[in-house]
C-alpha positions as CSV (number, residue, x, y, z in Angstrom):
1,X,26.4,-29.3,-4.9
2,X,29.2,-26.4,-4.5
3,X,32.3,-26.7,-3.3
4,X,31.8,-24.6,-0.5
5,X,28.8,-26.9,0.8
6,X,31.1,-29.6,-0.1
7,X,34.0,-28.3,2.2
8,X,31.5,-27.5,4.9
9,X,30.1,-31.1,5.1
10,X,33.8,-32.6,5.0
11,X,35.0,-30.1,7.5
12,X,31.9,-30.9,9.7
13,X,32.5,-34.8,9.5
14,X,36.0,-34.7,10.2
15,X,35.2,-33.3,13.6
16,X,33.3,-35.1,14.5
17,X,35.3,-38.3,13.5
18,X,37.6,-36.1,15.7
19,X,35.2,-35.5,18.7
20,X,34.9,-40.2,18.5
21,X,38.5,-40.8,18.4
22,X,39.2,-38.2,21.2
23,X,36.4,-39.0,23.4
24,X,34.3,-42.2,24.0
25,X,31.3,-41.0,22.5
26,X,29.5,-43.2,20.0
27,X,29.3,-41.7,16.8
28,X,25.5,-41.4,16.5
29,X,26.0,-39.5,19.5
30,X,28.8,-37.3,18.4
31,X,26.5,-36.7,15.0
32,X,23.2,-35.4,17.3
33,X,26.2,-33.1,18.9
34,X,27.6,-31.6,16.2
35,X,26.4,-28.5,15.8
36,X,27.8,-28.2,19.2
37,X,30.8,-29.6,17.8
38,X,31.0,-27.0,15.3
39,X,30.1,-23.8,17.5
40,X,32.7,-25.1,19.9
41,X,35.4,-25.3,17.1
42,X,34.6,-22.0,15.9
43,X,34.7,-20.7,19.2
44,X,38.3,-22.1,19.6
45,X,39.3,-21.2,16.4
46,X,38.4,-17.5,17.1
47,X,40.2,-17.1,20.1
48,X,43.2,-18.6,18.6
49,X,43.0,-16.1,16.1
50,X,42.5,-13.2,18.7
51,X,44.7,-13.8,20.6
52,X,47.5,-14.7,18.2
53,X,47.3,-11.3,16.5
54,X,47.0,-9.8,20.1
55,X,50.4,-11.5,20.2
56,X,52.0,-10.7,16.9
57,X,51.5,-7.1,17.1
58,X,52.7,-7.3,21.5
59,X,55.9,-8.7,19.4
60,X,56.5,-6.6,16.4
61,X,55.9,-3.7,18.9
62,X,58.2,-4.7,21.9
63,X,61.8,-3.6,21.8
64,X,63.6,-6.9,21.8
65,X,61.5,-9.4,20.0
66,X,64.5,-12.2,19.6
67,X,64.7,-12.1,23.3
68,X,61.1,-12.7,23.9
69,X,61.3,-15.3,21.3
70,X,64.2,-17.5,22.8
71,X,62.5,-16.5,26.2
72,X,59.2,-18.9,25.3
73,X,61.2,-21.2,23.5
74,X,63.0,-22.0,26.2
75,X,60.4,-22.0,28.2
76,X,59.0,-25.2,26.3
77,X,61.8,-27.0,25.5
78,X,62.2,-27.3,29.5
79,X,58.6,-28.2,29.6
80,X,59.1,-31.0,27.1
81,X,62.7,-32.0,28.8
82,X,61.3,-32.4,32.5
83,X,58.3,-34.1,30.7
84,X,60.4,-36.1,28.8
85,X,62.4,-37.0,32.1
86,X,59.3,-37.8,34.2
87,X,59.7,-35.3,36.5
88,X,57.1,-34.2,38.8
89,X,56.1,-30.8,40.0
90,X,54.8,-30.8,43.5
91,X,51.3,-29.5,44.0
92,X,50.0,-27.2,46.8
């Protein structure tokens, strides 16, 4: 067996150990699905990757990058603080 066939089998099993500890699918189930599974983790994978070099360059380009930066940093950390706090937001 190669290592490559070797990585592909473990990458493939651990999600969809994932997929059973996240949902409440039986694992037989989750095993039938996972080439599902796997086309939907690819999927996600590439739009991270897309859009995060969509991103990067939007940064390096823009004329105050630090600003933008501390702008979504902060942006979180008062995400996580009224989360944090309980706080709810009302909803229309």
């Amino acid at each position: 067996m190669s290592a490559r066939l070797f990585a592909a089998s473990v990458a493939v099993t651990a999600v969809v150990v994932v997929a059973v500890a996240i949902t409440d699918l039986s694992f037989q189930r989750a095993v039938l699905l996972a080439p599902v599974l796997v086309i939907g983790v690819g999927a996600l994978a590439g739009l991270v990757v897309f859009w995060g070099r969509i991103g990067w360059d939007s940064l390096r380009r823009s004329h105050h990058p630090r600003l933008y930066v501390a702008g979504g940093l902060a942006f979180v950390a008062l995400l996580v603080v009224l989360t944090l706090l309980g706080v709810n937001l009302p909803h229309e």
